[in-house]
mmJSON file of the N, C-alpha and C atoms, coordinates in Angstrom:
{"data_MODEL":{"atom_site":{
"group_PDB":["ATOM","ATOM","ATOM","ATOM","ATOM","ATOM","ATOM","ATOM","ATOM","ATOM","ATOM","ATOM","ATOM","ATOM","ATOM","ATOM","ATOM","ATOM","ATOM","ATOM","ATOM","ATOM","ATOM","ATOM","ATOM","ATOM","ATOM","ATOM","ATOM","ATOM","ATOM","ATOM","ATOM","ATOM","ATOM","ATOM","ATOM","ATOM","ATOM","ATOM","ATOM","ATOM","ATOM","ATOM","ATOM","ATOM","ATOM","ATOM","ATOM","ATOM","ATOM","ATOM","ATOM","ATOM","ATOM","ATOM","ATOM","ATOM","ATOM","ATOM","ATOM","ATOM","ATOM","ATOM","ATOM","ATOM","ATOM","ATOM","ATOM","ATOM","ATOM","ATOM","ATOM","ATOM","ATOM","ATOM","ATOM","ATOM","ATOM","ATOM","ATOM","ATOM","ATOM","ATOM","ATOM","ATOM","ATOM","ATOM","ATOM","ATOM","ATOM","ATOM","ATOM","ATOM","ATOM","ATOM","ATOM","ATOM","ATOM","ATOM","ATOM","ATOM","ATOM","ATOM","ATOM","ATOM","ATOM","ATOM","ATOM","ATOM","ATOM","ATOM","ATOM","ATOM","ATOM","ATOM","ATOM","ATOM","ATOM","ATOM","ATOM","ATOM","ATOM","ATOM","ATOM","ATOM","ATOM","ATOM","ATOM","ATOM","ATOM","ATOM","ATOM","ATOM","ATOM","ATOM","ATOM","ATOM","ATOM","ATOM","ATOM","ATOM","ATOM","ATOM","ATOM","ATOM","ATOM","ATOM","ATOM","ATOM","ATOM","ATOM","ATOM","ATOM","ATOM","ATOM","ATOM","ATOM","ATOM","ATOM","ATOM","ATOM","ATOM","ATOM","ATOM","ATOM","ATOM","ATOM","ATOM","ATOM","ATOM","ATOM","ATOM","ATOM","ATOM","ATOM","ATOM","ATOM","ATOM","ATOM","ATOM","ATOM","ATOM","ATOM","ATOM","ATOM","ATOM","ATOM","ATOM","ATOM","ATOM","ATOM","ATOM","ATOM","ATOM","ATOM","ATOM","ATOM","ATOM","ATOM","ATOM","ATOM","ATOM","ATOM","ATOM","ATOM","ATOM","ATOM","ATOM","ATOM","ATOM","ATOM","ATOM","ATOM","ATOM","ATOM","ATOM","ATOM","ATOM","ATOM","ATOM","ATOM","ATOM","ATOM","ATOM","ATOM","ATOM","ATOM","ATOM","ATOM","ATOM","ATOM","ATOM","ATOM"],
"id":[1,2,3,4,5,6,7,8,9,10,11,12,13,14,15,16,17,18,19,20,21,22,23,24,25,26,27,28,29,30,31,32,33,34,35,36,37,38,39,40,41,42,43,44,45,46,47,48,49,50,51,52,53,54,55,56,57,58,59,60,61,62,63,64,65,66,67,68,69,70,71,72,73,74,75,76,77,78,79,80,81,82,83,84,85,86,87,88,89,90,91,92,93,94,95,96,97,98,99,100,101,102,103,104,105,106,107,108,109,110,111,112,113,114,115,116,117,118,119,120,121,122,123,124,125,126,127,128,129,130,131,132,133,134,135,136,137,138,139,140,141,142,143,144,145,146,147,148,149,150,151,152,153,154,155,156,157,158,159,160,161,162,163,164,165,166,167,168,169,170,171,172,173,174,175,176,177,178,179,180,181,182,183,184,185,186,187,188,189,190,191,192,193,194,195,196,197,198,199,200,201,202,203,204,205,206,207,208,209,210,211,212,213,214,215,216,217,218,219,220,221,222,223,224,225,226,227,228,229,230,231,232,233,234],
"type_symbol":["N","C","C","N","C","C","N","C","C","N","C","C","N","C","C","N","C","C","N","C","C","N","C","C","N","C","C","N","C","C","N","C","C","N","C","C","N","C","C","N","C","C","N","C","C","N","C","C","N","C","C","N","C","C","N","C","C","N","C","C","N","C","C","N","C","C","N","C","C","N","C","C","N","C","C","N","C","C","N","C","C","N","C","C","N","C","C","N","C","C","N","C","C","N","C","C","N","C","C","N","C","C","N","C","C","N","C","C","N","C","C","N","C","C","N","C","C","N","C","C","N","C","C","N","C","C","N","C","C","N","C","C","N","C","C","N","C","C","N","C","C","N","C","C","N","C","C","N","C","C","N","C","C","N","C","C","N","C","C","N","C","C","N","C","C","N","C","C","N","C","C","N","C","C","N","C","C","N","C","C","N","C","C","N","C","C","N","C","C","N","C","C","N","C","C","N","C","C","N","C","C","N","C","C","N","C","C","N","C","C","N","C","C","N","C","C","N","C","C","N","C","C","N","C","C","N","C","C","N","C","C","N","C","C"],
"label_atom_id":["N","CA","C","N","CA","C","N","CA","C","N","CA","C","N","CA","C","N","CA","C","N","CA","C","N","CA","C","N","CA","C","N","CA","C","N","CA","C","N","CA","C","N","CA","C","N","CA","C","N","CA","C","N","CA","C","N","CA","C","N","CA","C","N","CA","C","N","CA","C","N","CA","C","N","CA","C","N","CA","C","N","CA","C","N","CA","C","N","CA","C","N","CA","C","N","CA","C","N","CA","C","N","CA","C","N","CA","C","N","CA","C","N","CA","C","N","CA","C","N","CA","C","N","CA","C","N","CA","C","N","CA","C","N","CA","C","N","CA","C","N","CA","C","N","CA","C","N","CA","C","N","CA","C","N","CA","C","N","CA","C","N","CA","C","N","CA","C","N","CA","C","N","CA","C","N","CA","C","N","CA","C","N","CA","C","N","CA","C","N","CA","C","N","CA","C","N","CA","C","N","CA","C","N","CA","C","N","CA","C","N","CA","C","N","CA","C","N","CA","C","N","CA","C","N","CA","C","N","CA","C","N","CA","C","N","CA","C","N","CA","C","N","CA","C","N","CA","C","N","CA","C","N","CA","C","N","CA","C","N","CA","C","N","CA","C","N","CA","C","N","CA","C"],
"label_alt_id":[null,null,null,null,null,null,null,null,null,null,null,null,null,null,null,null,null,null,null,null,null,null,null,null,null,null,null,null,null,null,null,null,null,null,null,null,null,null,null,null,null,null,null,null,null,null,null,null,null,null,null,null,null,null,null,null,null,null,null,null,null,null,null,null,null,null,null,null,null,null,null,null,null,null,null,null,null,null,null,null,null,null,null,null,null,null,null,null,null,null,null,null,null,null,null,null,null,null,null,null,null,null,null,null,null,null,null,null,null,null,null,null,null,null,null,null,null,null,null,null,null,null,null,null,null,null,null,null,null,null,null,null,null,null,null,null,null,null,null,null,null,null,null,null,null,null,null,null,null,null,null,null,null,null,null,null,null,null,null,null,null,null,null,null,null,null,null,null,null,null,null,null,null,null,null,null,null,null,null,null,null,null,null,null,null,null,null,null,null,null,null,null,null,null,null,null,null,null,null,null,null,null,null,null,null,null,null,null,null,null,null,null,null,null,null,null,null,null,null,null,null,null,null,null,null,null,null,null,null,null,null,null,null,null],
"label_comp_id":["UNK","UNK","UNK","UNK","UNK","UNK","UNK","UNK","UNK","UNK","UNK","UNK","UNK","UNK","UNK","UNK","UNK","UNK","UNK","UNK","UNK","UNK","UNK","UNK","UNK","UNK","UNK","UNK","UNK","UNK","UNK","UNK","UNK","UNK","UNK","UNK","UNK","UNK","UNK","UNK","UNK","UNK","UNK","UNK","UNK","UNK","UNK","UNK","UNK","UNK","UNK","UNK","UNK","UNK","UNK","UNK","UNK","UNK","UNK","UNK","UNK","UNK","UNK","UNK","UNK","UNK","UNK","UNK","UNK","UNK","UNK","UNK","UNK","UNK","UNK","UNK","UNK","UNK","UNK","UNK","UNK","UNK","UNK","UNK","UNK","UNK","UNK","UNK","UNK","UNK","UNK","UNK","UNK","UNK","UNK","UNK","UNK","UNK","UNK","UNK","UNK","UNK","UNK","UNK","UNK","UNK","UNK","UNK","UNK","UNK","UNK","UNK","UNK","UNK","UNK","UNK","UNK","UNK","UNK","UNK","UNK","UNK","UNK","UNK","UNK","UNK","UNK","UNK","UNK","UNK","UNK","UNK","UNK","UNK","UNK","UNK","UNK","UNK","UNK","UNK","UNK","UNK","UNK","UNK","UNK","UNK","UNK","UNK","UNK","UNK","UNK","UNK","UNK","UNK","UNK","UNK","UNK","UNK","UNK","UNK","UNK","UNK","UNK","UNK","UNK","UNK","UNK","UNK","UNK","UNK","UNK","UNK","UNK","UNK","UNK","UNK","UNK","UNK","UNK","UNK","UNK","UNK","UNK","UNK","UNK","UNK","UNK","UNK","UNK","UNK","UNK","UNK","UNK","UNK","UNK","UNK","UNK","UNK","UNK","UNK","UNK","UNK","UNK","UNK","UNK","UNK","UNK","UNK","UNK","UNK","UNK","UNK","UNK","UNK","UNK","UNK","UNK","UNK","UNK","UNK","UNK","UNK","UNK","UNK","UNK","UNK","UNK","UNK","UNK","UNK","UNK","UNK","UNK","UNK"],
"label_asym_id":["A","A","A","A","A","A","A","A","A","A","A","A","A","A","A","A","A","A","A","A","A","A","A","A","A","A","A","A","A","A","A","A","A","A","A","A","A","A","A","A","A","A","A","A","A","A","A","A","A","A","A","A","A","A","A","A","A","A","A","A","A","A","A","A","A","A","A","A","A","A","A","A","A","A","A","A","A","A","A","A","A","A","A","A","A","A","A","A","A","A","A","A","A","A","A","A","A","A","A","A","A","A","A","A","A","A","A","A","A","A","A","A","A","A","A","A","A","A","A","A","A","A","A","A","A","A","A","A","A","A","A","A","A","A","A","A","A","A","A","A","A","A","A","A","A","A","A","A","A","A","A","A","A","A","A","A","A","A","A","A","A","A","A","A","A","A","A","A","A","A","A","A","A","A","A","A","A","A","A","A","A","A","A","A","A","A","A","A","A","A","A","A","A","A","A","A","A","A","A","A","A","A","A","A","A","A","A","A","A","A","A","A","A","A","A","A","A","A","A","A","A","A","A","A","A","A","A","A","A","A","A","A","A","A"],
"label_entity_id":["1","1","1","1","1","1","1","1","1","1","1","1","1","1","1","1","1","1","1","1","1","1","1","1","1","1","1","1","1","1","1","1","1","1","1","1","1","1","1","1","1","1","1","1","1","1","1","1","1","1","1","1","1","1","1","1","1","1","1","1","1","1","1","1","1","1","1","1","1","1","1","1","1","1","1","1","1","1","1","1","1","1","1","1","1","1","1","1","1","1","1","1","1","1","1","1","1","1","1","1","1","1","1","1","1","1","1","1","1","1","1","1","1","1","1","1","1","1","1","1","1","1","1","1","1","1","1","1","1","1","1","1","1","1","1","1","1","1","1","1","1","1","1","1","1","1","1","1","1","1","1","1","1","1","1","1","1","1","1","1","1","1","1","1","1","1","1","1","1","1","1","1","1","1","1","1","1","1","1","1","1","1","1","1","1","1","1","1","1","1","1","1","1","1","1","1","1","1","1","1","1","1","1","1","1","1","1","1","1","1","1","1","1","1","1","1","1","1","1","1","1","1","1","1","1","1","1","1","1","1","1","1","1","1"],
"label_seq_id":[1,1,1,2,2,2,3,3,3,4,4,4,5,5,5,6,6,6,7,7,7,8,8,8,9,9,9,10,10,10,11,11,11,12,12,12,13,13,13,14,14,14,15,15,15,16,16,16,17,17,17,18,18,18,19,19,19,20,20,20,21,21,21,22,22,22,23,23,23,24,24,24,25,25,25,26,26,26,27,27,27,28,28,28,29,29,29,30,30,30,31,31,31,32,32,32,33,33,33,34,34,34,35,35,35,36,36,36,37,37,37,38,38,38,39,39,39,40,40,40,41,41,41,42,42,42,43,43,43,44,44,44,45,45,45,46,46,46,47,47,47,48,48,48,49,49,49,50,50,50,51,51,51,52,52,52,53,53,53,54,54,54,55,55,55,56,56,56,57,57,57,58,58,58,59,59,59,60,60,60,61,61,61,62,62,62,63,63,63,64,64,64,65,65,65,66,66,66,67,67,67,68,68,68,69,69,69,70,70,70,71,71,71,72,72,72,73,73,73,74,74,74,75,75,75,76,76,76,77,77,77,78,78,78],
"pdbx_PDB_ins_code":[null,null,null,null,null,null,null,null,null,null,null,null,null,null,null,null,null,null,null,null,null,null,null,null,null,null,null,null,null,null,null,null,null,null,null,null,null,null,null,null,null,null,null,null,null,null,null,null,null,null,null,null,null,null,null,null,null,null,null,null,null,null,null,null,null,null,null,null,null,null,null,null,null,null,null,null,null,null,null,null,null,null,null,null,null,null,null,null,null,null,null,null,null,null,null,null,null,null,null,null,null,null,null,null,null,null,null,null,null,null,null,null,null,null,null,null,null,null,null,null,null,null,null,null,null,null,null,null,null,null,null,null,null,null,null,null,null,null,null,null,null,null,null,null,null,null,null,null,null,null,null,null,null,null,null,null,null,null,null,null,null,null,null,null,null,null,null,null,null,null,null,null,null,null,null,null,null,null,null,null,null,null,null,null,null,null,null,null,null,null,null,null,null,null,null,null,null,null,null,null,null,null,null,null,null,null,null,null,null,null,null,null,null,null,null,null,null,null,null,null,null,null,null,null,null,null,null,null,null,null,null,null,null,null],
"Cartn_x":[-6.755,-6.853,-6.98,-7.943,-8.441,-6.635,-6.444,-5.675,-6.041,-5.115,-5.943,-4.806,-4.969,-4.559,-4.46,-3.185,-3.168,-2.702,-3.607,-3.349,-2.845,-2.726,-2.002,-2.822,-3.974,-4.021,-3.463,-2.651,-2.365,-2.193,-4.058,-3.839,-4.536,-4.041,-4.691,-3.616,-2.532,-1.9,-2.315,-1.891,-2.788,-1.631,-1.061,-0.087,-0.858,-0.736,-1.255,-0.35,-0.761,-0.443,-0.984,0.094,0.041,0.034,1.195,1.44,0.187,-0.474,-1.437,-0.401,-1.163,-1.156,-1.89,-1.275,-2.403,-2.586,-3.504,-3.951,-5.654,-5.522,-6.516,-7.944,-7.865,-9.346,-8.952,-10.04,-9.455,-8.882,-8.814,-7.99,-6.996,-6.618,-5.39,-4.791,-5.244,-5.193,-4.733,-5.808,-5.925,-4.454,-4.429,-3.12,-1.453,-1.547,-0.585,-0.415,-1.867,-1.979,-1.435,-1.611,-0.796,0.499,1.086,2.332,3.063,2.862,3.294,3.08,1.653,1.799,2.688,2.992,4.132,5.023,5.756,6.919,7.171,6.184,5.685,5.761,5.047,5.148,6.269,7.116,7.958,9.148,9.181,10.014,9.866,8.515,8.09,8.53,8.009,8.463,9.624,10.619,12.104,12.86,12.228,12.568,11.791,10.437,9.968,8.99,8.653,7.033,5.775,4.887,3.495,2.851,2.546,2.222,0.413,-0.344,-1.699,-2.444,-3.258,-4.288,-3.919,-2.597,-2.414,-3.559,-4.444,-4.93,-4.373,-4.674,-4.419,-5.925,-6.071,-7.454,-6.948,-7.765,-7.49,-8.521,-8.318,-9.274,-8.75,-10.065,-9.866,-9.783,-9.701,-9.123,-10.417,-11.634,-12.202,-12.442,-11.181,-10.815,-11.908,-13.136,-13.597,-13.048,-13.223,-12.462,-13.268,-12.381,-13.018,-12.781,-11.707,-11.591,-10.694,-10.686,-10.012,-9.788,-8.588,-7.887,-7.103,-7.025,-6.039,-5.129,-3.357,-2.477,-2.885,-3.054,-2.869,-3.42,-4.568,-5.232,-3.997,-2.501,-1.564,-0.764,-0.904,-0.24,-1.409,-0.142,-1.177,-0.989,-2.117,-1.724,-2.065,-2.743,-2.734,-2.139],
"Cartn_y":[12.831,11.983,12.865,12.197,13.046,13.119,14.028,14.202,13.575,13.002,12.918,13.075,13.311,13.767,12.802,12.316,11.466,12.312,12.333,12.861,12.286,12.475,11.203,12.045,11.495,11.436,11.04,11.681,10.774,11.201,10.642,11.342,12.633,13.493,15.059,15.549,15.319,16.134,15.456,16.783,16.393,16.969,15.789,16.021,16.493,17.039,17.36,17.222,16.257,16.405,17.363,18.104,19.655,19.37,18.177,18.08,17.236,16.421,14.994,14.322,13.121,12.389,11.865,12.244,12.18,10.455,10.205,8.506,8.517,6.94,7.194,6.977,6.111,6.337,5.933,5.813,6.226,5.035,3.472,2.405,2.563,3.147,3.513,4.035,5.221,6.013,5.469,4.254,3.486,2.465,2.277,1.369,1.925,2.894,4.237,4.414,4.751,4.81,3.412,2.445,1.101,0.843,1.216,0.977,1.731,3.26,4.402,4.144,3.2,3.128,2.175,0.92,-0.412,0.533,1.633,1.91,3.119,3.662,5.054,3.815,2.518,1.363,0.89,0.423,0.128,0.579,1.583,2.886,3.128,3.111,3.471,2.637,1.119,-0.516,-0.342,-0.002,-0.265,1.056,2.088,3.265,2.674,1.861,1.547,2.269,2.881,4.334,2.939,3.911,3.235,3.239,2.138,2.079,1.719,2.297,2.405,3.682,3.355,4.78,6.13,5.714,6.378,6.418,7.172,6.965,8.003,7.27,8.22,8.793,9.751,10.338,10.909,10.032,10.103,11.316,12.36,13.493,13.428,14.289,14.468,15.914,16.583,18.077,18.769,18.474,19.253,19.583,18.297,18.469,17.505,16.844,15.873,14.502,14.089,13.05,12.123,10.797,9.833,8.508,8.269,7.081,7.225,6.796,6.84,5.098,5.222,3.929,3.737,3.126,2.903,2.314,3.012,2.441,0.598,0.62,-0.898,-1.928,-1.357,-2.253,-2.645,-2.334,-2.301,-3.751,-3.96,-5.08,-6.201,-7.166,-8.463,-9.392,-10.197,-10.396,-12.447,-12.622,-14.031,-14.246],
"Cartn_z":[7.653,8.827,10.069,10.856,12.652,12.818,14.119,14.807,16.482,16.914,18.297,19.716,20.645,21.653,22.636,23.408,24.344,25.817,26.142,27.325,28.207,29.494,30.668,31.952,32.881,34.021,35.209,35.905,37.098,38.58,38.908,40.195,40.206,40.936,40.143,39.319,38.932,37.571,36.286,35.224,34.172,32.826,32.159,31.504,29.977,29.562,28.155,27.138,26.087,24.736,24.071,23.961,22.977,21.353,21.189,19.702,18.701,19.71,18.896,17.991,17.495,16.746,15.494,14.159,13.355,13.072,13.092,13.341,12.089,11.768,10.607,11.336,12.72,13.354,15.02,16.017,17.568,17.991,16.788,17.286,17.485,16.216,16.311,16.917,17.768,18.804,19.977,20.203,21.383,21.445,20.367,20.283,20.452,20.148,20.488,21.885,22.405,23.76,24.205,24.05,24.398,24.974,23.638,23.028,24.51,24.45,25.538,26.818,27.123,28.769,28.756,28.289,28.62,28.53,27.913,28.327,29.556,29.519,30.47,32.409,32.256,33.187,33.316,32.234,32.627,33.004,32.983,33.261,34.884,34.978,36.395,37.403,36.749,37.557,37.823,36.866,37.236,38.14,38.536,38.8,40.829,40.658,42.131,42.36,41.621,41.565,41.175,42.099,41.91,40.379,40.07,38.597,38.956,39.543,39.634,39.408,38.258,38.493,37.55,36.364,35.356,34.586,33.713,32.853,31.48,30.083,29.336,28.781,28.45,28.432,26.754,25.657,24.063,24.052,23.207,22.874,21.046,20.668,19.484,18.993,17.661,17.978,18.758,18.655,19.783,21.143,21.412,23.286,23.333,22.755,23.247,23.658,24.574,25.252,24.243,23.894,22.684,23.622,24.846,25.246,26.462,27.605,29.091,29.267,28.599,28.786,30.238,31.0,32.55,31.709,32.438,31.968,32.495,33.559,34.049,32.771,31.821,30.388,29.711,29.744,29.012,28.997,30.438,31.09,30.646,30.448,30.333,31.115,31.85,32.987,32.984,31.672,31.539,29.902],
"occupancy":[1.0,1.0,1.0,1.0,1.0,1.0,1.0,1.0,1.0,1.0,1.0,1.0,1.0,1.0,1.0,1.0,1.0,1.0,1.0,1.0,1.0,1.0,1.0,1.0,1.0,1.0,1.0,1.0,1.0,1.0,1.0,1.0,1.0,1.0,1.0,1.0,1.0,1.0,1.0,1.0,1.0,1.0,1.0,1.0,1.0,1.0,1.0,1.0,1.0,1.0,1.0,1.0,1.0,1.0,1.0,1.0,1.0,1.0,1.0,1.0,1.0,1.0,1.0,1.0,1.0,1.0,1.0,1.0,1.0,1.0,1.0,1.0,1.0,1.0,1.0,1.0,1.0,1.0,1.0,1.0,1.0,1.0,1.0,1.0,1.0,1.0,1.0,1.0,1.0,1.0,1.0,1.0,1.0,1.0,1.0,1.0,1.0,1.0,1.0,1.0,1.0,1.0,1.0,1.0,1.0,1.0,1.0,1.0,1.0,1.0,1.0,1.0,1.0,1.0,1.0,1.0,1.0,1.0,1.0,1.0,1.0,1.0,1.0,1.0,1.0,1.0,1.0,1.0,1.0,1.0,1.0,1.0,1.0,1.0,1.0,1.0,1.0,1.0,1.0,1.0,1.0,1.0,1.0,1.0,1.0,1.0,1.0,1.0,1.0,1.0,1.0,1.0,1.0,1.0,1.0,1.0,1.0,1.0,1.0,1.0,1.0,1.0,1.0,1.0,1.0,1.0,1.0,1.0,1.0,1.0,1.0,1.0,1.0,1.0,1.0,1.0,1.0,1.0,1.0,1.0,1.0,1.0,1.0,1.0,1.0,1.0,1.0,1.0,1.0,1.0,1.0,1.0,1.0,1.0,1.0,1.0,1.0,1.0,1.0,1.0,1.0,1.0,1.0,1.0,1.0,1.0,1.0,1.0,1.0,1.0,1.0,1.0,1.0,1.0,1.0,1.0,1.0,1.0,1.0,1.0,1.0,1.0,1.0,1.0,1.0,1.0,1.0,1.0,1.0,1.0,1.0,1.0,1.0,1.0],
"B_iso_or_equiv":[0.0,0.0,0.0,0.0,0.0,0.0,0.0,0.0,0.0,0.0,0.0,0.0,0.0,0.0,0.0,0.0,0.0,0.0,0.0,0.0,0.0,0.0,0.0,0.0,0.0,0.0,0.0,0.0,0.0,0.0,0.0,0.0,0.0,0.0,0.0,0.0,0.0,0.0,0.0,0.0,0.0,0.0,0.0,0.0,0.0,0.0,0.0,0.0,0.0,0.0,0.0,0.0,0.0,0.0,0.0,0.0,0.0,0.0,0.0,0.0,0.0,0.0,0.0,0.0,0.0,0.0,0.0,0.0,0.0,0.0,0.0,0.0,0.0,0.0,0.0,0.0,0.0,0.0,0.0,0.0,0.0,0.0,0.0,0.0,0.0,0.0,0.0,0.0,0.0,0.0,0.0,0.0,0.0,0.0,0.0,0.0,0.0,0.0,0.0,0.0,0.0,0.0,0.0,0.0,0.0,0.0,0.0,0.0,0.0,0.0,0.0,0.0,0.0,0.0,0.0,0.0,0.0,0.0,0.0,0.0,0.0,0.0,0.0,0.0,0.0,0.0,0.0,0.0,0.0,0.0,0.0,0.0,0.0,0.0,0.0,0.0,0.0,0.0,0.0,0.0,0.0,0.0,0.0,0.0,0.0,0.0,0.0,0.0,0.0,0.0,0.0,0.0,0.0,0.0,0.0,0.0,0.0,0.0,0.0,0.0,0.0,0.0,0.0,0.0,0.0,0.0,0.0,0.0,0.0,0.0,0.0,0.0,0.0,0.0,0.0,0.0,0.0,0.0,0.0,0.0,0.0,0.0,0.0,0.0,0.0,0.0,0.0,0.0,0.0,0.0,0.0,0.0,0.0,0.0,0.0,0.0,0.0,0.0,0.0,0.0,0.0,0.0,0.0,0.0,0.0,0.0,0.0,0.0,0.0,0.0,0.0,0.0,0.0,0.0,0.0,0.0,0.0,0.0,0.0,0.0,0.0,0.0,0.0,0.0,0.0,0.0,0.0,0.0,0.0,0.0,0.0,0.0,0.0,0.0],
"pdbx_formal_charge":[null,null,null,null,null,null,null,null,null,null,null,null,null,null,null,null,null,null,null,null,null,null,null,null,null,null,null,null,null,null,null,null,null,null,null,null,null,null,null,null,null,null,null,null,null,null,null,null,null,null,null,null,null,null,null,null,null,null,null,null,null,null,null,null,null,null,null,null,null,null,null,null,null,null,null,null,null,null,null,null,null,null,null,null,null,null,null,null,null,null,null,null,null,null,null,null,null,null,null,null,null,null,null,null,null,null,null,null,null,null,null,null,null,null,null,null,null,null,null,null,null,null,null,null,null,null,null,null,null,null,null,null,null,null,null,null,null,null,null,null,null,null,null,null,null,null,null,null,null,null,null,null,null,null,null,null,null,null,null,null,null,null,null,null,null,null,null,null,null,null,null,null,null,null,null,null,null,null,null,null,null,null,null,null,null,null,null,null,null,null,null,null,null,null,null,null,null,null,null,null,null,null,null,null,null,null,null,null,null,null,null,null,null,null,null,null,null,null,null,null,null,null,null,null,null,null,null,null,null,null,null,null,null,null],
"auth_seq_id":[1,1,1,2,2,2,3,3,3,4,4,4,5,5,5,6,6,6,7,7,7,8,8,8,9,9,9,10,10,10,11,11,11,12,12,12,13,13,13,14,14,14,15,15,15,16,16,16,17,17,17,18,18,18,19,19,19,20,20,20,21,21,21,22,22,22,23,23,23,24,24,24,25,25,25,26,26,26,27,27,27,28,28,28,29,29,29,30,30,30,31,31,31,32,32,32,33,33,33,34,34,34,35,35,35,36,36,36,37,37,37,38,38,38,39,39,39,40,40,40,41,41,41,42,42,42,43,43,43,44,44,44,45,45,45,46,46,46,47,47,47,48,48,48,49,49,49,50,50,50,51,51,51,52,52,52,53,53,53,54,54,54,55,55,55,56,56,56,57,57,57,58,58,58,59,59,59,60,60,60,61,61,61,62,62,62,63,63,63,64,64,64,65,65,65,66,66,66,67,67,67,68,68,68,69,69,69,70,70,70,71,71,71,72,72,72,73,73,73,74,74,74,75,75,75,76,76,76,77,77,77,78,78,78],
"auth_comp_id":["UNK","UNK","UNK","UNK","UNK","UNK","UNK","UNK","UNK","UNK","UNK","UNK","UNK","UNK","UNK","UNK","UNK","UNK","UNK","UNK","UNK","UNK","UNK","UNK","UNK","UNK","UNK","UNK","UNK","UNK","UNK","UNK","UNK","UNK","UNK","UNK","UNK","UNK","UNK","UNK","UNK","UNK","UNK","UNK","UNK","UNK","UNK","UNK","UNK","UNK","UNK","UNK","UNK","UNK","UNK","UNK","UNK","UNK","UNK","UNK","UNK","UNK","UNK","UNK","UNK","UNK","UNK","UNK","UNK","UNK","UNK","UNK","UNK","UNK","UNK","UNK","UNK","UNK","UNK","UNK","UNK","UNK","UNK","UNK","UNK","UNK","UNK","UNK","UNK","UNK","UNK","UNK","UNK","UNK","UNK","UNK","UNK","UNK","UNK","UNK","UNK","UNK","UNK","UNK","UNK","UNK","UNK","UNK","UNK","UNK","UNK","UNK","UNK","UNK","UNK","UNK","UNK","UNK","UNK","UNK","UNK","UNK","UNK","UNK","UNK","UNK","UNK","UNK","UNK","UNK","UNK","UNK","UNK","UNK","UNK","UNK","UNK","UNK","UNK","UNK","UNK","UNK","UNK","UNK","UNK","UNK","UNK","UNK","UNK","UNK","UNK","UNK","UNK","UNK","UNK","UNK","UNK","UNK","UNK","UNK","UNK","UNK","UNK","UNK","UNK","UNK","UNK","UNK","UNK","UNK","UNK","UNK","UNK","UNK","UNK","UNK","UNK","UNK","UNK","UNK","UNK","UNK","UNK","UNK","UNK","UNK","UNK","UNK","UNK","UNK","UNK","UNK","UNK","UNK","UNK","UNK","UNK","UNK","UNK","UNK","UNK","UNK","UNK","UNK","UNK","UNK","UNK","UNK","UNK","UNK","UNK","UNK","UNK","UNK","UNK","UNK","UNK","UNK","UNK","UNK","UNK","UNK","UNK","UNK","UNK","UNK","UNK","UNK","UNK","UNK","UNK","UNK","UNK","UNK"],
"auth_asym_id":["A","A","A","A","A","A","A","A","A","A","A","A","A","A","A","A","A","A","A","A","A","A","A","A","A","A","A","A","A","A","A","A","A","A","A","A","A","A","A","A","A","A","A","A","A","A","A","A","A","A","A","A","A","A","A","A","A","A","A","A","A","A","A","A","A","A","A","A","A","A","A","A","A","A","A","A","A","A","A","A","A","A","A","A","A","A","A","A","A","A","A","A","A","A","A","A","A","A","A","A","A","A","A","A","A","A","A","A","A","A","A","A","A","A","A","A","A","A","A","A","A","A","A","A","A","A","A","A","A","A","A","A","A","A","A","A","A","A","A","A","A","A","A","A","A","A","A","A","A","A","A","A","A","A","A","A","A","A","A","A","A","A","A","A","A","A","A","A","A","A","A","A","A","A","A","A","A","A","A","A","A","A","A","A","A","A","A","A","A","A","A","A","A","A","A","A","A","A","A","A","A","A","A","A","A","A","A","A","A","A","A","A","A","A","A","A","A","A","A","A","A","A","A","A","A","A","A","A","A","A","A","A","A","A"],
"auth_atom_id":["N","CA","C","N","CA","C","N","CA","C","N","CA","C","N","CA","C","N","CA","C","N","CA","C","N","CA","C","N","CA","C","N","CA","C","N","CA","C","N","CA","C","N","CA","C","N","CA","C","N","CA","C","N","CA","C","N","CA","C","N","CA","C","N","CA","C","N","CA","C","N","CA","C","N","CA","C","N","CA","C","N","CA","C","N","CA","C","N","CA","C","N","CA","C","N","CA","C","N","CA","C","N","CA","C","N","CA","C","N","CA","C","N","CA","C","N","CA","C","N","CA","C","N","CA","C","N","CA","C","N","CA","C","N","CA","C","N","CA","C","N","CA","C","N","CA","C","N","CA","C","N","CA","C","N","CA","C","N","CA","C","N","CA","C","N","CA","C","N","CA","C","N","CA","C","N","CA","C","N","CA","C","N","CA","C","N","CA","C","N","CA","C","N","CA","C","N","CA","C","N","CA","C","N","CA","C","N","CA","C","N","CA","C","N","CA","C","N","CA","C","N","CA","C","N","CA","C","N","CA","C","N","CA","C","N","CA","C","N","CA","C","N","CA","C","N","CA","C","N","CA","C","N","CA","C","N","CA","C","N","CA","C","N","CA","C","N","CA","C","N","CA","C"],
"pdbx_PDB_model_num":[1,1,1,1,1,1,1,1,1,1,1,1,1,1,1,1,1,1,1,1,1,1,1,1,1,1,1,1,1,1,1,1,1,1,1,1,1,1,1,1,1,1,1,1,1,1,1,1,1,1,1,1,1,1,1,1,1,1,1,1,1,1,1,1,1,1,1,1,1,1,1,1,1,1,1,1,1,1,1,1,1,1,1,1,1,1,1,1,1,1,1,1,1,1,1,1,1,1,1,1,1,1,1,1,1,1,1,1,1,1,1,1,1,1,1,1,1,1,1,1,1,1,1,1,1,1,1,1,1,1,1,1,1,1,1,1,1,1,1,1,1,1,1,1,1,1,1,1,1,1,1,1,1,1,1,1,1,1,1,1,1,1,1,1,1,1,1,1,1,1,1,1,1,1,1,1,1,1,1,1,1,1,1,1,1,1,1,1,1,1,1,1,1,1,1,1,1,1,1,1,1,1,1,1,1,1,1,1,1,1,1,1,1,1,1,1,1,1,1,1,1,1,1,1,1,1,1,1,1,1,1,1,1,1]
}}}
């Protein structure tokens, strides 16, 4: 199974996932990425920090970027 990398944009810093995630394809990935911004958000919400303009940036082991999800996709809003 790929390995894949969730990165976190925010702003100009640039958090890197060093370890990845081995996942069986980039849904899965994407859904991971999910799971982490609602709590990475809600962490933020309850702390009073701006929760705009996170992105997680999914790579795969060749550092190719596979998907730039915005945390805000996390929230559901209807």
């Amino acid at each position: 199974m790929p390995r894949y990398f969730l990165n976190i944009r925010d702003g100009s810093e640039f958090i890197q996932d060093h370890e990845g995630s081995v996942l069986p394809d980039i849904e899965a990935a994407c859904r991971e990425a999910i799971a982490a911004a609602r709590d990475i958000l809600a962490a933020k919400l309850r702390a009073g920090e701006v929760v705009n303009g996170q992105i997680f940036e999914i790579t795969d082991e060749t550092g190719l970027v596979r998907v730039r999800l915005p945390m805000r996709d996390a929230i559901r809003t209807t």
